[in-house]
N, C-alpha and C positions, 0 to 999 in steps of 0.2 A: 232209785239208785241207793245203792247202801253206803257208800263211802266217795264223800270226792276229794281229793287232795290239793293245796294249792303250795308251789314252792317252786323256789329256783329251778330251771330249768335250765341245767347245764349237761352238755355231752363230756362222758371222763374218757380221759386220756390215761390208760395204764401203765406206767414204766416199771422196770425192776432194777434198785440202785443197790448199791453201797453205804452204811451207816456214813463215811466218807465223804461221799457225794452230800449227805444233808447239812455237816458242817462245814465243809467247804462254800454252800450258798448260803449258811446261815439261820436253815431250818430248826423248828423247835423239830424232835420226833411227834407222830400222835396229833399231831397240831394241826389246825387248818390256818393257812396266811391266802390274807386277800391280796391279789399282784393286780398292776395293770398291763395291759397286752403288750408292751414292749418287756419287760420284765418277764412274763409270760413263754414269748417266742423264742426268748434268750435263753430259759431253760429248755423249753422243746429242740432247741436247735442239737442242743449236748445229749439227748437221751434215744434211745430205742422203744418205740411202742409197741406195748405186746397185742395191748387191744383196744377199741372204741366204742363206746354203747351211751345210749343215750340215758345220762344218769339224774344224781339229784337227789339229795335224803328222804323226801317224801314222796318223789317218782318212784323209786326202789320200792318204797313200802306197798304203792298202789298197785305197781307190778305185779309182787308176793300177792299180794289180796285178789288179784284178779286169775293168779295161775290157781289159786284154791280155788277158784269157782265162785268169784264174787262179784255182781256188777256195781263196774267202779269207774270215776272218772277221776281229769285231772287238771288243772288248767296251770301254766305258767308262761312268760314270754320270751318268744325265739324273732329273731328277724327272719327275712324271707331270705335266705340263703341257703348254702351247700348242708351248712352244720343242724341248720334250723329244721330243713327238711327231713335230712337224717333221724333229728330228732322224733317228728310226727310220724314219720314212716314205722320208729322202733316200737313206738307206743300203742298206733294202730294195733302192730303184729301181735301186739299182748293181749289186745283186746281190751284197751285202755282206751274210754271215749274220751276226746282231748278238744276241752273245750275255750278254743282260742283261735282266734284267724287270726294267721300270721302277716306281716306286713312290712315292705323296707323299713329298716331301724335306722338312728345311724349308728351308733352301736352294735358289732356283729352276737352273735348268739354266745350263750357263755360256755366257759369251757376249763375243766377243772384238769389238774395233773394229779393222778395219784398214784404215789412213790412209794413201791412197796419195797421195806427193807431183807436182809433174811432171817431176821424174826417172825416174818410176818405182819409187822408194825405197817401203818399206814398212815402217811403225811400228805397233807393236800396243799395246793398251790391253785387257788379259785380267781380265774379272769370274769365278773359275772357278767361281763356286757351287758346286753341289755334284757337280761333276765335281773339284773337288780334295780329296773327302771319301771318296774310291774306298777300298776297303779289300780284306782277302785276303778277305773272306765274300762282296766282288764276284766275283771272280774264279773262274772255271769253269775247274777243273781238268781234264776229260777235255778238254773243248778246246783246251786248252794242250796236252795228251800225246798227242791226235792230230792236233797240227798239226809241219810239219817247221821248219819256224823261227815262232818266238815275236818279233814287233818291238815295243821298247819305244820310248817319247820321254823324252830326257832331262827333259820337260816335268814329266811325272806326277812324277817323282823328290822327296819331300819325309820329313820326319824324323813317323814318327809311323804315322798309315792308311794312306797312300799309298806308303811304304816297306814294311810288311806286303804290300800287293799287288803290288808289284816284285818283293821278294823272292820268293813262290810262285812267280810265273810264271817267275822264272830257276830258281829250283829243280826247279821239274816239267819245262823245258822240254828239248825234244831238242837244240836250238840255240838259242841269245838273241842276239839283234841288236840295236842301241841307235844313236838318235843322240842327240847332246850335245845338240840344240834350238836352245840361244842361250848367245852370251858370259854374259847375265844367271847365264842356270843355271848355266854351268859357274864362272864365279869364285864363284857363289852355293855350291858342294857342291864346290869342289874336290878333297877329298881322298876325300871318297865317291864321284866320279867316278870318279878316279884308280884307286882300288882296283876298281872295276866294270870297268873297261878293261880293268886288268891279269888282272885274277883272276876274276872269272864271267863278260864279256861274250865270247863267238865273233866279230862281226863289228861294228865301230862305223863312223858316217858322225858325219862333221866336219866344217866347213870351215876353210880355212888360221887363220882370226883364234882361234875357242876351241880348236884341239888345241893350236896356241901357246899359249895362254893357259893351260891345263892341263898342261901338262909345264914351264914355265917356260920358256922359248927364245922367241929373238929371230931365229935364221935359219932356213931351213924343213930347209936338209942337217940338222940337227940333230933337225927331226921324223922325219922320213927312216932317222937310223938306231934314235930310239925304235922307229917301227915295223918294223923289222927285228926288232930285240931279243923284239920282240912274241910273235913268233910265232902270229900270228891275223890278221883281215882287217880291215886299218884303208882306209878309204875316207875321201879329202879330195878336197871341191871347194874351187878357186880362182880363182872365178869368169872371168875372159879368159884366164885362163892355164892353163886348162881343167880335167882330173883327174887323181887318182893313185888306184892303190891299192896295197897293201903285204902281201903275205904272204908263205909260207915259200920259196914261187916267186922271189919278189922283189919290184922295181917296174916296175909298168906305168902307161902316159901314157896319157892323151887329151886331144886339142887340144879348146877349145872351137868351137860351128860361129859363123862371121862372119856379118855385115851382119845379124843380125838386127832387127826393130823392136822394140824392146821397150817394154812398155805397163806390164806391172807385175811386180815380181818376187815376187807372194807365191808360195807352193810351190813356188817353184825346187826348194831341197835337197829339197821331200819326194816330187817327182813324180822326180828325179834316182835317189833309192829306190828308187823304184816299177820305174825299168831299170835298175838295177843290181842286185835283188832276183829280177825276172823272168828274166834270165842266168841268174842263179848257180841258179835252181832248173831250171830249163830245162836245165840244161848245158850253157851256149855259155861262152867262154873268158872270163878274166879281163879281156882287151883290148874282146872282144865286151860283155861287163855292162854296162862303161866309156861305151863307145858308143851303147849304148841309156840309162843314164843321162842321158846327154848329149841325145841326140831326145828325151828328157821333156821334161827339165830346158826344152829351147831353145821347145819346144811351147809349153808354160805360159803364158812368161813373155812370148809375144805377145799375150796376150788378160789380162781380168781375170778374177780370182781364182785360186782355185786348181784348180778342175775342169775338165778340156780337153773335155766334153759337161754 
């Protein structure tokens, strides 16, 4: 297997609001807030869903990877339910082998709201039941040892279960990849970031707002020569100003592509993954990954959601 993914496994729920609507409940924009399922249902009760897919920062990515033609798995945890099911069934259909028996939880499957404004902006409201209850006895080790990179999301990253299941799979794995997810998480775990960056992760995606935020810097030359310093494969989008990536090569650009219309930004960075990950297993160049990052990324973000089929 080329790639297995491990991360929250939440079904999104897509609405379309009013900037209005975010500060009336208090919303940052752009932001992800953790709710708990009454807080949850309180918003779902007020909105109109446009749509439902079974989502997740680094499901989206294994998606992308597996519509290019890549065998790819994915493990996270859903209860034996309605949502749960939905879930296995969506992933199946991708052709995404999902390596997890499901089983009553007591916690139901998780489930994210994402609130697309008419900018385009996109705010999340994450109920993660018991996809944030993952532990290492989730976690299938021979599939982690026979996959050539292990993708984690900064998402799953939490002190307790969810850090047991992180840790295995860096541990078994042949490669570990990570993205940081969201500013939330990285000022949330700063320094356990920091050390995963430095010291177990192979290849991290960022974008300009939390790698600054996690090294402390205010100009981006300064991210620049962190990741020189690095010596491993640090990838940042920045959004019109397109990408970078960083390794022992050096740095390589990519412009981002113009006029496009864009509808909604949710899976930008994770379909950006999806060709950037496809490269580098492929063995097309550094400049090459960049650019197929970029035709995810730009795909996506015309249409809604996060699934480009």
């Amino acid at each position: 297997m080329k790639i297995l993914g491990i991360g929250n496994a939440i079904v999104d729920v897509i609405c379309k609001v009013e900037d209005k609507y975010l500060s009336d409940n208090g919303l940052i924009k752009s932001t992800m807030k953790l709710v708990d399922e009454i807080e949850f249902q309180k918003l779902l009760s007020t909105l109109k869903i446009e749509d439902t897919v079974s989502g997740g920062s680094v499901a989206n990515s294994i998606v992308g990877l597996s519509q290019l033609g890549n065998k790819v798995g994915f493990i996270g945890k859903v209860s034996d339910d309605d949502l749960g099911q939905k879930y296995e069934d969506g992933l199946k259909k991708e052709n995404v082998d999902y390596f997890y028996t499901k089983k009553k939880e007591a916690l139901s499957t998780g489930t994210c709201l994402i609130l697309i404004t008419p900018d385009s902006e996109r705010t999340m409201c994450t109920f993660l039941g018991t996809a944030g209850k993952i532990n290492k006895n989730d976690v299938d080790i021979n599939s982690i040892k026979k996959s050539e990179i292990v993708f984690l999301e900064g998402y799953l990253w939490d002190e307790g279960e969810p850090k047991s299941a992180f840790d295995k799979a860096i541990n078994n794995s042949n490669k570990a990849a990570m993205s940081l997810s969201d500013l939330f998480c990285v000022e949330r775990h700063k320094p356990h970031f920091l050390d995963l960056v430095k010291n177990k992760i192979d290849i991290t995606f960022s974008n300009e707002q939390e790698i600054m935020s996690l090294i402390g810097v205010k100009k981006f030359n300064e991210v620049i020569e962190f990741g020189k310093q690095l010596k491993k494969i640090l990838i940042i989008t920045r959004g019109d100003k397109g990408s970078i990536a960083i390794n022992e090569d050096g740095v390589t650009e990519c412009g981002s592509k113009k006029d496009l219309k864009i509808v909604d930004l949710t899976g930008a960075g994770d379909l950006f993954a999806s060709g950037f990950l496809h490269g580098l297993i492929n063995k097309l160049t550094t400049k090459e990954s960049l650019e197929k990052g970029t035709e995810m990324s730009s795909k996506i973000i015309q249409k809604i959601g996060a699934r480009l089929t």
